[in-house]
C-alpha positions as CSV (number, residue, x, y, z in Angstrom):
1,X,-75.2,-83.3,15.1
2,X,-76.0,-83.0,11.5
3,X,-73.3,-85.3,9.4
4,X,-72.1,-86.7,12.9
5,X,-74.7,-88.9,13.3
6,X,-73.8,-92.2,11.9
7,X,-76.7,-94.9,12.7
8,X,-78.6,-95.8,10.3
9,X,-82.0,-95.3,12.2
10,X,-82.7,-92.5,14.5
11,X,-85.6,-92.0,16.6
12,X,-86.9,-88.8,15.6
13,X,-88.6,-85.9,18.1
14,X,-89.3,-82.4,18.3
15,X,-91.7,-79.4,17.1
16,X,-92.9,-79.8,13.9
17,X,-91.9,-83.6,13.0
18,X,-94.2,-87.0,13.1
19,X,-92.5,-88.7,16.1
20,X,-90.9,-92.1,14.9
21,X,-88.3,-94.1,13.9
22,X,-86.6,-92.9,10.2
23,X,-83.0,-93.6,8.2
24,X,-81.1,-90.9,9.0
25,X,-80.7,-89.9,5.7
26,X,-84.4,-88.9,6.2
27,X,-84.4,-87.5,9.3
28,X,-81.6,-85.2,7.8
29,X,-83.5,-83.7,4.7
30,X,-86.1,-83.0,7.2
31,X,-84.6,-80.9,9.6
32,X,-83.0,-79.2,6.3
33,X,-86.5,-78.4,5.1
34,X,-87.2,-76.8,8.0
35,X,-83.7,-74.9,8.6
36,X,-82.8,-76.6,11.4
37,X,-80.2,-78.7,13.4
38,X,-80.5,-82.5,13.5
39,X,-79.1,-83.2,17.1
40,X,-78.4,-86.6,18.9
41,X,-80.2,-86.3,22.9
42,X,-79.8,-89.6,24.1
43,X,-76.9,-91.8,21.8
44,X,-76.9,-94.5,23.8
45,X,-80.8,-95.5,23.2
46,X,-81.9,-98.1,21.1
47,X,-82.2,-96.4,17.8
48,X,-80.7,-93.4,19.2
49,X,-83.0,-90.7,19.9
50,X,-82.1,-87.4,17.7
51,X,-84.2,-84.1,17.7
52,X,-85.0,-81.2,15.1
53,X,-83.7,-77.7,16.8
54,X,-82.1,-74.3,15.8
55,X,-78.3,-75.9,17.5
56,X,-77.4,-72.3,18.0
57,X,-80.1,-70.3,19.6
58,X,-80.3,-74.3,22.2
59,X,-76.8,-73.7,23.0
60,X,-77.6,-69.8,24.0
61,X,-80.6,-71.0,26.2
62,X,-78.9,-73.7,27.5
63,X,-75.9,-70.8,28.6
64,X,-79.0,-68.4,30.0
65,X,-80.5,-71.4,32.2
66,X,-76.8,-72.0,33.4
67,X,-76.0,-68.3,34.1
68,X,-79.4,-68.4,36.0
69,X,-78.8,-71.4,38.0
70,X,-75.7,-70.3,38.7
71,X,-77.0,-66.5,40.0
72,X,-79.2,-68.5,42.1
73,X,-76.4,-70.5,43.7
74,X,-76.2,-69.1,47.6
75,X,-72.0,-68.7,47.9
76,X,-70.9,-69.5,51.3
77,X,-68.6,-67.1,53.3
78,X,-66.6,-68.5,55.7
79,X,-65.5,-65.9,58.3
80,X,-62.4,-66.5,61.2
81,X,-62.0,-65.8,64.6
82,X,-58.5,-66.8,66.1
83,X,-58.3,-67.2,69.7
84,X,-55.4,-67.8,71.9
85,X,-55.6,-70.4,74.9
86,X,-55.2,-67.9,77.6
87,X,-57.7,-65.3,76.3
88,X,-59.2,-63.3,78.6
89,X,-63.1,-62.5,79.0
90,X,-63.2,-59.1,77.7
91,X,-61.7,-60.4,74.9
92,X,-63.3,-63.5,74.1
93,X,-66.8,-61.4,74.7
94,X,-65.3,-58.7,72.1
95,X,-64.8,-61.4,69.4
96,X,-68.0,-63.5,70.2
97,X,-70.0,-60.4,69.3
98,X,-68.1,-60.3,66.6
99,X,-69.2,-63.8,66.1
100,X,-72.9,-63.4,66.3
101,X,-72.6,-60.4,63.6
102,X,-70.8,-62.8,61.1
103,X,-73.4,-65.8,61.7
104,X,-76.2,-63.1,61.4
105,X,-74.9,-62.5,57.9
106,X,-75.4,-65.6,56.9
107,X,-71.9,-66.5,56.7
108,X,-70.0,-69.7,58.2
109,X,-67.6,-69.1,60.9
110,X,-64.1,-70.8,61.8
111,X,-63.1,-70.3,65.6
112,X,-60.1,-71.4,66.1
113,X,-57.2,-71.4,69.3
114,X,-53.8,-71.6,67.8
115,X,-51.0,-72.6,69.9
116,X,-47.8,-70.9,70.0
117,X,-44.3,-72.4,71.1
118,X,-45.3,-74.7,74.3
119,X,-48.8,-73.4,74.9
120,X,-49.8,-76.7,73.5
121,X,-49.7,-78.0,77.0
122,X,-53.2,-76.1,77.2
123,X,-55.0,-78.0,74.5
124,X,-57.8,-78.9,77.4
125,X,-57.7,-74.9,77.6
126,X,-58.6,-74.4,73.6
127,X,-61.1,-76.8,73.8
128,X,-63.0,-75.6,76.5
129,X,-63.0,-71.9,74.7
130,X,-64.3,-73.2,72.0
131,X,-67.1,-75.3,73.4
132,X,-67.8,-72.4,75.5
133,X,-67.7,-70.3,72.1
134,X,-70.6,-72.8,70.8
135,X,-72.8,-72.6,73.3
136,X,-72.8,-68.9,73.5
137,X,-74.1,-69.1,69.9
138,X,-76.1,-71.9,70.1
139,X,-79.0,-69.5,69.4
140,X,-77.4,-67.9,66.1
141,X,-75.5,-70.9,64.6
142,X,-75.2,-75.0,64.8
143,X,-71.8,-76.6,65.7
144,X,-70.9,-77.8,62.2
145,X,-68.0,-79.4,63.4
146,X,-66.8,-80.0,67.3
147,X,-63.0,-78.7,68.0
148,X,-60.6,-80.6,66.6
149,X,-56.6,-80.3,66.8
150,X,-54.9,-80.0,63.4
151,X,-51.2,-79.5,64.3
152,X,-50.6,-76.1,66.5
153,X,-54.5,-75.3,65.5
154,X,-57.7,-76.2,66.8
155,X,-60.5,-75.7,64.8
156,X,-64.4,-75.3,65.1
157,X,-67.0,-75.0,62.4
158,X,-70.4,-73.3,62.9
159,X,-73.1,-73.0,60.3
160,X,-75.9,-70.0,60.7
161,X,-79.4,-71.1,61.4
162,X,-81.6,-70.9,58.7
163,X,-83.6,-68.0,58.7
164,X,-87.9,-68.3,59.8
């Protein structure tokens, strides 16, 4: 910007300026007429491009088009159900309607069996909850992720369906 710039030719573009190739000294004293910034865009061209702008009032649009982008950003909830391998069917129903509510939200859910002590022996157990768990929601949410045993846990990832 401004005294920064040390090429001695820029490229020269913006409101109010003839579009071409100048010294730099030149390009300078005719941002100055103006009351303006002399600001390097692309420094890597060949002469490097520089453009005539108010610096200040581009770096507070450029912070109002990132605020916006960033308002605009969905945020993704992940919500968990924790089963164990032995759950019952009252239960399980209980927490699947649970399920469906979270996925309805719009937000991801983690179903996971965790093993206690030597309940690991019924990983085939887990696994079969959880599959189960996935197709009783296959009309609310995708499997983002099929069961998968991560020491005394395994875990299941589904995403909500997008919304017609």
């Amino acid at each position: 910007m401004n005294d920064k710039i040390t090429v001695s030719e820029v490229r020269l573009v913006g409101e109010n300026v003839e579009m071409g190739v100048y010294p730099t000294r030149k390009a300078m004293e005719m941002a100055e007429e103006q009351g303006l910034d002399l600001v390097e865009i692309s420094p890597k061209a060949d002469p490097p491009v520089c453009k005539v702008i108010d610096y200040k009032k581009f770096l507070y649009e450029q912070k109002k088009r990132d605020k916006a982008m960033k308002a605009k950003a969905t945020k993704v909830i992940v919500k968990e159900i924790r089963f164990g391998p032995n759950t019952d069917d009252h239960d399980y129903d209980f927490k699947k309607k649970h399920a469906e509510k979270f996925l309805k939200e719009g937000a991801k859910l983690k179903a996971y069996v965790f093993f206690k002590g030597r309940s690991i022996v019924y990983k085939d157990k887990g696994e079969i909850l959880l599959l189960r768990l996935a197709t009783d929601l296959e009309d609310f949410g995708k499997v983002e992720q099929m069961p998968r045993l991560e020491g005394k846990r395994m875990t299941m990832f589904i995403a909500p369906k997008a919304k017609k």
